[in-house]
mmCIF file of the N, C-alpha and C atoms, coordinates in Angstrom:
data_MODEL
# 
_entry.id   MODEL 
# 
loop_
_atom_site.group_PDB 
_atom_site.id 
_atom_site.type_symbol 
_atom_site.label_atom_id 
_atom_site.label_alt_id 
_atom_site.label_comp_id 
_atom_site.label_asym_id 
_atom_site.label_entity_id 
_atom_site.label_seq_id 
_atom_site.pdbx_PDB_ins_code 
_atom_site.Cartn_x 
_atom_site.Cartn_y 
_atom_site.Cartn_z 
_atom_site.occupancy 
_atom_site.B_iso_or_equiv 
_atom_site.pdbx_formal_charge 
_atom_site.auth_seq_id 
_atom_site.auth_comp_id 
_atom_site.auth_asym_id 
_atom_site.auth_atom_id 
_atom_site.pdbx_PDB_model_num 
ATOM 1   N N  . UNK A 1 1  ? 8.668  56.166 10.347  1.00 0.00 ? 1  UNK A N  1 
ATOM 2   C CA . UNK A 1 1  ? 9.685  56.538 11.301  1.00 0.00 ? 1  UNK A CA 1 
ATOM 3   C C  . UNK A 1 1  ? 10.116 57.971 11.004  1.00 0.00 ? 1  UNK A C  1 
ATOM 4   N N  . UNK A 1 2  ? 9.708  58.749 11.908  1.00 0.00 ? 2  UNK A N  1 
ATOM 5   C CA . UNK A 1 2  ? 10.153 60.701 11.398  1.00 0.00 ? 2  UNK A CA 1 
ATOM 6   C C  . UNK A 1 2  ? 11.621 60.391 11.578  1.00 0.00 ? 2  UNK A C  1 
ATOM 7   N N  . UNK A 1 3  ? 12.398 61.213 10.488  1.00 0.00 ? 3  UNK A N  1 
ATOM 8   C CA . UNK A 1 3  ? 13.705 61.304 10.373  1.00 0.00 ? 3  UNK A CA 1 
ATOM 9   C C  . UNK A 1 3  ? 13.750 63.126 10.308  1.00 0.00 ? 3  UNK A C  1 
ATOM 10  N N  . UNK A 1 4  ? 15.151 63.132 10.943  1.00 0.00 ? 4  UNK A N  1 
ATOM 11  C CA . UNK A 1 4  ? 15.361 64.687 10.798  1.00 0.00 ? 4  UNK A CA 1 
ATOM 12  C C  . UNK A 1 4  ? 16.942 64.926 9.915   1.00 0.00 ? 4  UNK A C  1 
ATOM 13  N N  . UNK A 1 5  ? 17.090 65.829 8.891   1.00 0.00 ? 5  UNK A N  1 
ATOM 14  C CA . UNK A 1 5  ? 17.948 65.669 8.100   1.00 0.00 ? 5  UNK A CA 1 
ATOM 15  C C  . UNK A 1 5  ? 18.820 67.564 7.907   1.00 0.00 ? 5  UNK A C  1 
ATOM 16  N N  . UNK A 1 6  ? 19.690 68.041 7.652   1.00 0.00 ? 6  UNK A N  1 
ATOM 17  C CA . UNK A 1 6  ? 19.801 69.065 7.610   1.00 0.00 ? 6  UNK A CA 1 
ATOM 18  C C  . UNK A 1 6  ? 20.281 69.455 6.218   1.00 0.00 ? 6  UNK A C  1 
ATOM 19  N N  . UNK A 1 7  ? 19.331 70.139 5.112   1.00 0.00 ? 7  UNK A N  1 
ATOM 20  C CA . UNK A 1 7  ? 19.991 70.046 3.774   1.00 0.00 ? 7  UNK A CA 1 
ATOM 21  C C  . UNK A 1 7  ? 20.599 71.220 3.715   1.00 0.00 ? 7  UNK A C  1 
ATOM 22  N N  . UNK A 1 8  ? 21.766 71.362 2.813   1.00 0.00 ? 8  UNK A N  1 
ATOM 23  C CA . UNK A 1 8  ? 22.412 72.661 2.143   1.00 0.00 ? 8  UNK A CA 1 
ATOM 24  C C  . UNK A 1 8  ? 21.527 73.843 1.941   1.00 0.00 ? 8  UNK A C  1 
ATOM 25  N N  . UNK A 1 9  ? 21.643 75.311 2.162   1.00 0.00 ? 9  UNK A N  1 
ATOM 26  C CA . UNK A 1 9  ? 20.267 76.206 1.789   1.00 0.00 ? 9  UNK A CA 1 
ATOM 27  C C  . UNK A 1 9  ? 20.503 75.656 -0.120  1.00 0.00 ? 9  UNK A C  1 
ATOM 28  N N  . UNK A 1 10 ? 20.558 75.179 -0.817  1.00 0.00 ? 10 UNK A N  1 
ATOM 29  C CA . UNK A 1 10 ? 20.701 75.336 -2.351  1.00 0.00 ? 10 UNK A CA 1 
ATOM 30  C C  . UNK A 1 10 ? 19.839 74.161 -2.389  1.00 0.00 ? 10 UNK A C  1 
ATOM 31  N N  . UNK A 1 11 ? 20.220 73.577 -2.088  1.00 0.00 ? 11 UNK A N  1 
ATOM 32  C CA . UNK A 1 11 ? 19.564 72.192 -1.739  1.00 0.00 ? 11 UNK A CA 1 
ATOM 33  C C  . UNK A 1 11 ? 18.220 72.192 -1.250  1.00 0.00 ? 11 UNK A C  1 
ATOM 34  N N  . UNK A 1 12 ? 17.993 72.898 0.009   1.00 0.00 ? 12 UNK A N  1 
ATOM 35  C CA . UNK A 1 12 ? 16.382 73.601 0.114   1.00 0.00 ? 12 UNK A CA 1 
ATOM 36  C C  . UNK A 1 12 ? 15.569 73.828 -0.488  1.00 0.00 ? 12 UNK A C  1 
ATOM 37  N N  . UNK A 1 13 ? 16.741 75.361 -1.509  1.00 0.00 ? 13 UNK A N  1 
ATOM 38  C CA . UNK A 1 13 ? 15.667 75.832 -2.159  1.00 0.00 ? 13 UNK A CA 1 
ATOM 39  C C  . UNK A 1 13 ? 14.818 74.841 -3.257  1.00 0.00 ? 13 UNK A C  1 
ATOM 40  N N  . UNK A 1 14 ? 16.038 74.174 -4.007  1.00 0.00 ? 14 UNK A N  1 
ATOM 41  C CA . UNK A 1 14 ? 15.158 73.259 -5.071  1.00 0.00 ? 14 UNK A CA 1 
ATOM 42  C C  . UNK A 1 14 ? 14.496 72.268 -4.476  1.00 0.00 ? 14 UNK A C  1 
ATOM 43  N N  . UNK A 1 15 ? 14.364 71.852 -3.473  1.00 0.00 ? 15 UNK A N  1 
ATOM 44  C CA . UNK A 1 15 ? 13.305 71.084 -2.389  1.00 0.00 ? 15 UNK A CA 1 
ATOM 45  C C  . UNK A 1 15 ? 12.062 71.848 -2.653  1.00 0.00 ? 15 UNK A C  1 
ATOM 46  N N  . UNK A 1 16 ? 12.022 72.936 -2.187  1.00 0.00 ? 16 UNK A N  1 
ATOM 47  C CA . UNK A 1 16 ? 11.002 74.101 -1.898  1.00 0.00 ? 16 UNK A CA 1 
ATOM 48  C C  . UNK A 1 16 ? 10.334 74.420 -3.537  1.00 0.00 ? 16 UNK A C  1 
ATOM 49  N N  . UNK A 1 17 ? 11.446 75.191 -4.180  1.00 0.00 ? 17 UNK A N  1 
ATOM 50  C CA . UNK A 1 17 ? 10.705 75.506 -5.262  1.00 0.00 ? 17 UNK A CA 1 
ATOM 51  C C  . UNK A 1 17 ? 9.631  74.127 -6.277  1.00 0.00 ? 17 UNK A C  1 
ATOM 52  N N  . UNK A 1 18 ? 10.889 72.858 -6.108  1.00 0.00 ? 18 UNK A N  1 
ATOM 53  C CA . UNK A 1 18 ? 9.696  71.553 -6.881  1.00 0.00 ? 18 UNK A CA 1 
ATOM 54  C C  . UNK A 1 18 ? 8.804  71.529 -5.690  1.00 0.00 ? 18 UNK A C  1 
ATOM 55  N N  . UNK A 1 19 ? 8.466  71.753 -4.440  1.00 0.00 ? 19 UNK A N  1 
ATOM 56  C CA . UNK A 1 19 ? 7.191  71.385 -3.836  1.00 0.00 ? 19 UNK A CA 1 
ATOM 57  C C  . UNK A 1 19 ? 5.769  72.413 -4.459  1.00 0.00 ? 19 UNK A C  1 
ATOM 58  N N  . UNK A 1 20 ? 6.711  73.641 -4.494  1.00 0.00 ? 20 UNK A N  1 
ATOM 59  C CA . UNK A 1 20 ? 5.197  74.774 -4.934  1.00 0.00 ? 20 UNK A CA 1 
ATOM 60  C C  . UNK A 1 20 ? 5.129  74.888 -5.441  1.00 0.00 ? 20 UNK A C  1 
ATOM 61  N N  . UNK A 1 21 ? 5.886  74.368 -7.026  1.00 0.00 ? 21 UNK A N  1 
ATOM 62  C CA . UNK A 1 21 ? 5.595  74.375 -8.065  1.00 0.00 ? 21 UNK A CA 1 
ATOM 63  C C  . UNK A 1 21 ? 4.546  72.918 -8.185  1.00 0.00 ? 21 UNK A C  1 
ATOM 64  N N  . UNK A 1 22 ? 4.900  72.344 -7.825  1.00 0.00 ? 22 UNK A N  1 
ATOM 65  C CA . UNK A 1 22 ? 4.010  70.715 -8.136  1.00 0.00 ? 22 UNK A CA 1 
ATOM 66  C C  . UNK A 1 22 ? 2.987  70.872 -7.221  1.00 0.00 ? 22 UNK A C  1 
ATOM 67  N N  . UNK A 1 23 ? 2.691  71.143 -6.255  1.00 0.00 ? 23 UNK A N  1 
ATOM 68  C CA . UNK A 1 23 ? 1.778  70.900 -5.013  1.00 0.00 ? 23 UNK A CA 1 
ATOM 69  C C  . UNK A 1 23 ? 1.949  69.582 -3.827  1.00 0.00 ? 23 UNK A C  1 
ATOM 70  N N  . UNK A 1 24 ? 3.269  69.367 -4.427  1.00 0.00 ? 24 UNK A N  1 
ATOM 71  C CA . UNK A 1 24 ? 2.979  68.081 -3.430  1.00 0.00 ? 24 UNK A CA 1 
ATOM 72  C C  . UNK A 1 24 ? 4.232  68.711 -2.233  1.00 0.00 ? 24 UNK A C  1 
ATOM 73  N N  . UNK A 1 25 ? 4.341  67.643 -1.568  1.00 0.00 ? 25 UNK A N  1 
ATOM 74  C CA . UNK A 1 25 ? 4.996  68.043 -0.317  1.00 0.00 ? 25 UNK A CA 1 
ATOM 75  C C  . UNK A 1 25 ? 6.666  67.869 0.074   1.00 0.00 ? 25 UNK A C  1 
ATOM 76  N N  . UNK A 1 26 ? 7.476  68.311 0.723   1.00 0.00 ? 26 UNK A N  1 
ATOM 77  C CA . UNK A 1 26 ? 8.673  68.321 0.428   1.00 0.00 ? 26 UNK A CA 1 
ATOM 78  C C  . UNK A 1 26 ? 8.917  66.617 0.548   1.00 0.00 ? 26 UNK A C  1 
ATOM 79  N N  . UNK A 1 27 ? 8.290  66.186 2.038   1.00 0.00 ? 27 UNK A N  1 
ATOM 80  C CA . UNK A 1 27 ? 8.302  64.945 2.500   1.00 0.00 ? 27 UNK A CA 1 
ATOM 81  C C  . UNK A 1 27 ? 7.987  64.006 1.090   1.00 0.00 ? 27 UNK A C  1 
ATOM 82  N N  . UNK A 1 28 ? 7.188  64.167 0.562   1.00 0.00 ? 28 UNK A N  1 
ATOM 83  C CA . UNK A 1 28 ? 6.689  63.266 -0.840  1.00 0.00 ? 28 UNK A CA 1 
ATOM 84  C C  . UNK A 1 28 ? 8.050  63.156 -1.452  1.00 0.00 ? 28 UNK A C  1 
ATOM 85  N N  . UNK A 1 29 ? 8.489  64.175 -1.918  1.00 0.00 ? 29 UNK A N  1 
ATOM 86  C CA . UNK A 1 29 ? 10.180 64.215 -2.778  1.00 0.00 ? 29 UNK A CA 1 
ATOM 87  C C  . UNK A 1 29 ? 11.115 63.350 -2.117  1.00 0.00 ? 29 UNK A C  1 
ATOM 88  N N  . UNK A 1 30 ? 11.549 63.734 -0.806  1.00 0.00 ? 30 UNK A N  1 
ATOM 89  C CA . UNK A 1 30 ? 12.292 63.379 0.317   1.00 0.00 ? 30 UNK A CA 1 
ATOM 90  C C  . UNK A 1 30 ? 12.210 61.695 0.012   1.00 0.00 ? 30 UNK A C  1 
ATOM 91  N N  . UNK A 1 31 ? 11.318 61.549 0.760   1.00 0.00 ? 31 UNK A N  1 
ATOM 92  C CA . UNK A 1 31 ? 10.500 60.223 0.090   1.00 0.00 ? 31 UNK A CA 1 
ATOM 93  C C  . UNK A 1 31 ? 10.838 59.113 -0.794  1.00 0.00 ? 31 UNK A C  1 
ATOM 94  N N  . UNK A 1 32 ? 10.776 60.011 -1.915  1.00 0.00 ? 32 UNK A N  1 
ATOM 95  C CA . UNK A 1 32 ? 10.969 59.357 -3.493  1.00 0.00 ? 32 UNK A CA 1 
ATOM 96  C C  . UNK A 1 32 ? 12.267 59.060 -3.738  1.00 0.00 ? 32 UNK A C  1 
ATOM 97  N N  . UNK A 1 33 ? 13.114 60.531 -3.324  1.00 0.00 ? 33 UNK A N  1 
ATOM 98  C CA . UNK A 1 33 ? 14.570 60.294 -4.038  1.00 0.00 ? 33 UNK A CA 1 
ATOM 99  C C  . UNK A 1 33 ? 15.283 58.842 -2.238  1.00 0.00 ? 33 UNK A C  1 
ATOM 100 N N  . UNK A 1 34 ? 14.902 58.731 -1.385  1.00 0.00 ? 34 UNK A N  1 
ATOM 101 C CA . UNK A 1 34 ? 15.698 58.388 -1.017  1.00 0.00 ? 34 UNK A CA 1 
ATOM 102 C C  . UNK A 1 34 ? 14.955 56.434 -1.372  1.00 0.00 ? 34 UNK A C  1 
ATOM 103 N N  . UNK A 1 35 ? 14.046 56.567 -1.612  1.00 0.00 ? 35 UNK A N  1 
ATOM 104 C CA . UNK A 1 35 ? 13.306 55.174 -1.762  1.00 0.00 ? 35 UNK A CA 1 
ATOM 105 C C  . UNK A 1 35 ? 14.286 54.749 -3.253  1.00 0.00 ? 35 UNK A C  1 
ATOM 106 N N  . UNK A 1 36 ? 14.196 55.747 -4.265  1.00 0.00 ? 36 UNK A N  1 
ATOM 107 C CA . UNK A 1 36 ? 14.914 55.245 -5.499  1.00 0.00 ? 36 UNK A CA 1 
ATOM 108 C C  . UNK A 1 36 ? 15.981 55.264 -5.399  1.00 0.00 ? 36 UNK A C  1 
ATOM 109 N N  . UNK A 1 37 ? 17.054 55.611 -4.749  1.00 0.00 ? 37 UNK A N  1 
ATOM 110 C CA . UNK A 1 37 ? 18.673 55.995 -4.600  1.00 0.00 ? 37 UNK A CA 1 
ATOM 111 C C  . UNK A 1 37 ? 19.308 55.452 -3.115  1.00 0.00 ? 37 UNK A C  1 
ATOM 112 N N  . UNK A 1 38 ? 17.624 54.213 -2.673  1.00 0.00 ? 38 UNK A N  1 
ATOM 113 C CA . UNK A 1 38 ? 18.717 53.385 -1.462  1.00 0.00 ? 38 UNK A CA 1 
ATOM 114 C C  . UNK A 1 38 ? 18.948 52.680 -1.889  1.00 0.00 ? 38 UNK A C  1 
ATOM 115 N N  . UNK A 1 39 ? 18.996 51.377 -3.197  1.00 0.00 ? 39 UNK A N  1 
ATOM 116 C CA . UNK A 1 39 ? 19.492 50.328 -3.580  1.00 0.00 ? 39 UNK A CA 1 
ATOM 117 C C  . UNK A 1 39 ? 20.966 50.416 -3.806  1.00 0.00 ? 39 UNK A C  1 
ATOM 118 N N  . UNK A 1 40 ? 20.758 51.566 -4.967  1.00 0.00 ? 40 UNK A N  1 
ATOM 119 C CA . UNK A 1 40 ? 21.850 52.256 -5.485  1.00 0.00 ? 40 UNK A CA 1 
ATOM 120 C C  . UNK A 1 40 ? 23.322 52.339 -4.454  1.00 0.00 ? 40 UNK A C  1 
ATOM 121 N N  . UNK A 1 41 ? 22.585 52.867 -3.047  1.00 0.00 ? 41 UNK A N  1 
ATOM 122 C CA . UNK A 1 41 ? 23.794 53.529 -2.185  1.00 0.00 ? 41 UNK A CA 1 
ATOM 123 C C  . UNK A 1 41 ? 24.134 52.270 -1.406  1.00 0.00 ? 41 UNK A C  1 
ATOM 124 N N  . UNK A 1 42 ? 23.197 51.315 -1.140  1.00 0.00 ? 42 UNK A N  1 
ATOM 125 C CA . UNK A 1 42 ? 23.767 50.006 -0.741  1.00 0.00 ? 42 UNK A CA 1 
ATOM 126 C C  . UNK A 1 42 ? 24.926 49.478 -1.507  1.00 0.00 ? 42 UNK A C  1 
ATOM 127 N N  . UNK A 1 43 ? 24.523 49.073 -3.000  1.00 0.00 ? 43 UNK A N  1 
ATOM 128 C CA . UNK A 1 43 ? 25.445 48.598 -3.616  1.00 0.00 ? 43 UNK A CA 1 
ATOM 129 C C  . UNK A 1 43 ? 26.682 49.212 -3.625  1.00 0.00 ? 43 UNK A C  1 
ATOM 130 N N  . UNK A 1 44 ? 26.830 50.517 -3.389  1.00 0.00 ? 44 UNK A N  1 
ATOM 131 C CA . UNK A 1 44 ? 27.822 51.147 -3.446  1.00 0.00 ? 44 UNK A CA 1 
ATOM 132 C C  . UNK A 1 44 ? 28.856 50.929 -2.408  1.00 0.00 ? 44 UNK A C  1 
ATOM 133 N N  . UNK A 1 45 ? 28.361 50.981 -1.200  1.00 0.00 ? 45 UNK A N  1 
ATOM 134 C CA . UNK A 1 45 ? 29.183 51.103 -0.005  1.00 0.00 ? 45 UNK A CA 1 
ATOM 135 C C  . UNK A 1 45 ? 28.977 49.575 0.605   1.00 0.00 ? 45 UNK A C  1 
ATOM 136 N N  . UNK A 1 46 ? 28.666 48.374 -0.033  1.00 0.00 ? 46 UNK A N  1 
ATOM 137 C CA . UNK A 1 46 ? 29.436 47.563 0.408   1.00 0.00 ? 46 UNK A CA 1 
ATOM 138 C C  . UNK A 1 46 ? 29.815 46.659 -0.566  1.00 0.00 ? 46 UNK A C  1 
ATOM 139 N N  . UNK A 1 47 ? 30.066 47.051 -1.898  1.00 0.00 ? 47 UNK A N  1 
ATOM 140 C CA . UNK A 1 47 ? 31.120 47.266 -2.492  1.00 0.00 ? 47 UNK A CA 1 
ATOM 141 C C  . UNK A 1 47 ? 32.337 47.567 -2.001  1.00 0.00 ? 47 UNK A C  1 
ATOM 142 N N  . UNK A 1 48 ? 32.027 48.733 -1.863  1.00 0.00 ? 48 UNK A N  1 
ATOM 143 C CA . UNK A 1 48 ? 33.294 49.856 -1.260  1.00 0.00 ? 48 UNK A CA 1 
ATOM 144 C C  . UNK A 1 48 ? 33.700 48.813 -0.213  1.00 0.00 ? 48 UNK A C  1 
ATOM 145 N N  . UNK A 1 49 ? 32.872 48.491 1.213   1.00 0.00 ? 49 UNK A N  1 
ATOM 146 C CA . UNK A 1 49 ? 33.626 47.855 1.947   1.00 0.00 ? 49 UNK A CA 1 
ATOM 147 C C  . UNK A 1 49 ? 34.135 46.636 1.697   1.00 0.00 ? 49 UNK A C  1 
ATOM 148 N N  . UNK A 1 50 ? 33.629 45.648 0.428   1.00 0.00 ? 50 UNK A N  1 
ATOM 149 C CA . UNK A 1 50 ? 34.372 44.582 0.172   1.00 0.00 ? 50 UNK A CA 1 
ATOM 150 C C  . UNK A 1 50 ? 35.644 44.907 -0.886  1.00 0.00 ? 50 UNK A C  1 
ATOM 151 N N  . UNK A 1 51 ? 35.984 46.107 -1.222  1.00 0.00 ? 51 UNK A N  1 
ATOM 152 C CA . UNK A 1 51 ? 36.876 46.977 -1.914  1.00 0.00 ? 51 UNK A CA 1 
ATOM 153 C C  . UNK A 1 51 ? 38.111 46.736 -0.447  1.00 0.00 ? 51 UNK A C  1 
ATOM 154 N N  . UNK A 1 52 ? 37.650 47.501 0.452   1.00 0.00 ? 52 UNK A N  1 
ATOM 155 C CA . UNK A 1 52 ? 38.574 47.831 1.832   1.00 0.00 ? 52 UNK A CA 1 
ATOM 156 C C  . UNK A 1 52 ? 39.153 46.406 2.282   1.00 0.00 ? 52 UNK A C  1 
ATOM 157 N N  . UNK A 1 53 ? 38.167 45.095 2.301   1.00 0.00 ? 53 UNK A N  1 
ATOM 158 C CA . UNK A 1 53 ? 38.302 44.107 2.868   1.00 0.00 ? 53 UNK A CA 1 
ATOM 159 C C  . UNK A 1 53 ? 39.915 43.194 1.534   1.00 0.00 ? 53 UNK A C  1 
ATOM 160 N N  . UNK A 1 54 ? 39.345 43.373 0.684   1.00 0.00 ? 54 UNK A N  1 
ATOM 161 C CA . UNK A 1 54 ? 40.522 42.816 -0.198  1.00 0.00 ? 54 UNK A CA 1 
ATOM 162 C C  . UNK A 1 54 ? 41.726 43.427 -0.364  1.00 0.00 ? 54 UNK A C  1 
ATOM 163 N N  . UNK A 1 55 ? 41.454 44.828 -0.124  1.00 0.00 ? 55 UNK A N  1 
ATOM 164 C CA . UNK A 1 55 ? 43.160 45.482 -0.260  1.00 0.00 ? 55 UNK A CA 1 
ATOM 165 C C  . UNK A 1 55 ? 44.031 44.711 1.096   1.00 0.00 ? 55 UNK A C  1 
ATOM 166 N N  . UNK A 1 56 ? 42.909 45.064 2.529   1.00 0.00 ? 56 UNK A N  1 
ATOM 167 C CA . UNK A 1 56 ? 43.886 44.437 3.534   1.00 0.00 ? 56 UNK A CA 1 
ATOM 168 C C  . UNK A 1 56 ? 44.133 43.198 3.192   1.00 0.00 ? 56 UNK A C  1 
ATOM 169 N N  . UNK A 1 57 ? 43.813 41.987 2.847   1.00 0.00 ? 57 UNK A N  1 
ATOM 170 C CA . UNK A 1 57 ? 44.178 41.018 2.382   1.00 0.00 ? 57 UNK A CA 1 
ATOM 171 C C  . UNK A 1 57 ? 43.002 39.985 3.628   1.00 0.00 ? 57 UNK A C  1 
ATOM 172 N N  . UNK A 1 58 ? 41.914 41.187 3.577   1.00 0.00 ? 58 UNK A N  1 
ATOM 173 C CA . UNK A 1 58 ? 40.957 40.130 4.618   1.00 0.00 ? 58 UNK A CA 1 
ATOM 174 C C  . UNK A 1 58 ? 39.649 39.678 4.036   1.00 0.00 ? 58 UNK A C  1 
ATOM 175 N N  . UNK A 1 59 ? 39.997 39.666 2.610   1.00 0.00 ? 59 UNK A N  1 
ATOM 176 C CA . UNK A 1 59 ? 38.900 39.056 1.488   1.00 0.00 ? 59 UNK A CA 1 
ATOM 177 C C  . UNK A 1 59 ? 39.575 38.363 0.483   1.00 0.00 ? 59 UNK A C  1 
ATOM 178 N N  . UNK A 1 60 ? 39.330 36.758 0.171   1.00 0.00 ? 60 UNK A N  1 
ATOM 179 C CA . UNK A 1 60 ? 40.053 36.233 -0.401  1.00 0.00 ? 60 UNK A CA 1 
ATOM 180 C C  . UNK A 1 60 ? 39.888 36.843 -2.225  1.00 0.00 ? 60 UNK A C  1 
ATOM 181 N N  . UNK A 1 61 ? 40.709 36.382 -2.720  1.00 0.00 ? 61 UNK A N  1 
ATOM 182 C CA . UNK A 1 61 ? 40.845 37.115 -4.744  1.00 0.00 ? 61 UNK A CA 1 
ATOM 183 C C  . UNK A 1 61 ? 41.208 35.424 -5.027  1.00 0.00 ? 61 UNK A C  1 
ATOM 184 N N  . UNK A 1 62 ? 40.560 35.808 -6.446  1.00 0.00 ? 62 UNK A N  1 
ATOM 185 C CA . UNK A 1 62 ? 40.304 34.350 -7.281  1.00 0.00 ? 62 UNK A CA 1 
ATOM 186 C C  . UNK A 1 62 ? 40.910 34.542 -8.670  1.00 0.00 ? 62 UNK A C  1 
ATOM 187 N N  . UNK A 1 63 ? 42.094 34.173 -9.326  1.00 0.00 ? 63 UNK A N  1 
ATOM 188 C CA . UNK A 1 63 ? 42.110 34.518 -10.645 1.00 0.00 ? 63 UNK A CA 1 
ATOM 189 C C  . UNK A 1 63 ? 41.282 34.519 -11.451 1.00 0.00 ? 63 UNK A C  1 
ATOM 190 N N  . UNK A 1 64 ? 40.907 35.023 -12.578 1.00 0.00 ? 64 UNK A N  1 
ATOM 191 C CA . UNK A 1 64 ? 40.022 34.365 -13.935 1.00 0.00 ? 64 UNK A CA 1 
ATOM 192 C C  . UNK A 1 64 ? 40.182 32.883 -13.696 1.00 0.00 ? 64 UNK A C  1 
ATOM 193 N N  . UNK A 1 65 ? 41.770 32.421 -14.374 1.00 0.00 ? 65 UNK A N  1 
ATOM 194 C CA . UNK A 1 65 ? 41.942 31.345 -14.556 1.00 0.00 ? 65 UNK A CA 1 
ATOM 195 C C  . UNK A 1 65 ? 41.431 30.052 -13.659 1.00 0.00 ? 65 UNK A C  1 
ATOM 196 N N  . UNK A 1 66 ? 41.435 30.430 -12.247 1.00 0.00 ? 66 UNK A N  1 
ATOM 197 C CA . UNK A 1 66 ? 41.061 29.239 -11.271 1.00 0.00 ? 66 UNK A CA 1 
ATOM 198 C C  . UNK A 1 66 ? 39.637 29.529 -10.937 1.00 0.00 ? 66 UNK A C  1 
ATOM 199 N N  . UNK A 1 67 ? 38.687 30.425 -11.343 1.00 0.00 ? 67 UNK A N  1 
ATOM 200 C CA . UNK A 1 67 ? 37.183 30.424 -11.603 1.00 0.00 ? 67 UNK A CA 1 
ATOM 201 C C  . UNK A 1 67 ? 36.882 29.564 -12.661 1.00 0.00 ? 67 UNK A C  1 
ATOM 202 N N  . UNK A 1 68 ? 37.682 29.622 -13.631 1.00 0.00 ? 68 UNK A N  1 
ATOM 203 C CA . UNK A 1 68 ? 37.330 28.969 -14.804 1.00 0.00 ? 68 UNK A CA 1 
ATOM 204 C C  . UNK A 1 68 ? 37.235 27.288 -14.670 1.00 0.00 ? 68 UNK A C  1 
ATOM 205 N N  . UNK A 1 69 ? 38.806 26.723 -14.065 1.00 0.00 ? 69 UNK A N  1 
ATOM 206 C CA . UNK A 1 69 ? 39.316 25.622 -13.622 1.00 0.00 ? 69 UNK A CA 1 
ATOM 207 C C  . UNK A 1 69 ? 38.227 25.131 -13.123 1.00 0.00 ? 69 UNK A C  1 
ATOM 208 N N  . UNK A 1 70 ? 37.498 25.923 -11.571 1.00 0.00 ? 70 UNK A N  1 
ATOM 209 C CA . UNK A 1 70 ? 36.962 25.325 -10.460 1.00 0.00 ? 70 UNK A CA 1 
ATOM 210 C C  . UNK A 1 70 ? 35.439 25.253 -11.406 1.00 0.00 ? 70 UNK A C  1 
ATOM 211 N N  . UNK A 1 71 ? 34.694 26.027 -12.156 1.00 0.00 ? 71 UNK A N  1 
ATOM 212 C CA . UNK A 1 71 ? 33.723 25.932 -12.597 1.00 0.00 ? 71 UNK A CA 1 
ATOM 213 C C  . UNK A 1 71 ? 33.702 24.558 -13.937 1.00 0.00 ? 71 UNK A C  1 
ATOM 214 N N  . UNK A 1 72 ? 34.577 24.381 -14.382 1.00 0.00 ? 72 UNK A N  1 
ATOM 215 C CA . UNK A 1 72 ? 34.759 23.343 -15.270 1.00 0.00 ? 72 UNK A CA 1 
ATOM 216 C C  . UNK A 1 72 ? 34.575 23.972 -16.677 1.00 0.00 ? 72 UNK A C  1 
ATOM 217 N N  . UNK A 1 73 ? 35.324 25.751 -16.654 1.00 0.00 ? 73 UNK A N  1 
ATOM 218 C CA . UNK A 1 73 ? 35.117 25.925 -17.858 1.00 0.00 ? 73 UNK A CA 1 
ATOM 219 C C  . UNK A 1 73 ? 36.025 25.960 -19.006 1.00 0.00 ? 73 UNK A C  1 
ATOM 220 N N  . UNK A 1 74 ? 36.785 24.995 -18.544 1.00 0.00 ? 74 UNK A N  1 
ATOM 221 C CA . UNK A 1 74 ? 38.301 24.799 -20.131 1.00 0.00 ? 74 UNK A CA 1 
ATOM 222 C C  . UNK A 1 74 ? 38.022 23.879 -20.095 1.00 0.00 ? 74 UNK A C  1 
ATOM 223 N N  . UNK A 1 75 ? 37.294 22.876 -19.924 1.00 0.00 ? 75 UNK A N  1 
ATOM 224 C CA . UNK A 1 75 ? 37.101 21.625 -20.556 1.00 0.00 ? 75 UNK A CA 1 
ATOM 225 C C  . UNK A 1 75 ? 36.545 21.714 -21.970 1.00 0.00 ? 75 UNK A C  1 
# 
């Protein structure tokens, strides 16, 4: 799926300079960092949104204590 992206010129350049220094292609990099750093950004932002959902009070919260209770672990 072609994606079009607009990077920082600083950001470019070290795009540019690791492509001609290595031989491979910007797309190859592009590529790599976003294949290794999408798990990452998932976990992050819906986190974050189950972060947003509990402050409003539209995600339920569990003490320690009644995880423990409900799991049967003070017996």
């Amino acid at each position: 799926m072609p994606t079009s992206i607009r990077l920082a010129p600083e950001t470019e350049r070290h795009l540019n300079h690791l492509a001609e220094r290595t031989g491979r292609t910007k797309a190859y990099y592009l590529r790599e960092i976003i294949e290794q750093g999408i798990e990452e950004a998932e976990d992050y932002y819906l986190a974050l949104d189950v972060l947003e959902r509990v402050r409003s009070g539209q995600e339920p919260v569990y003490s320690a204590a009644d995880v423990r209770k409900e799991l049967g672990l003070d017996d």
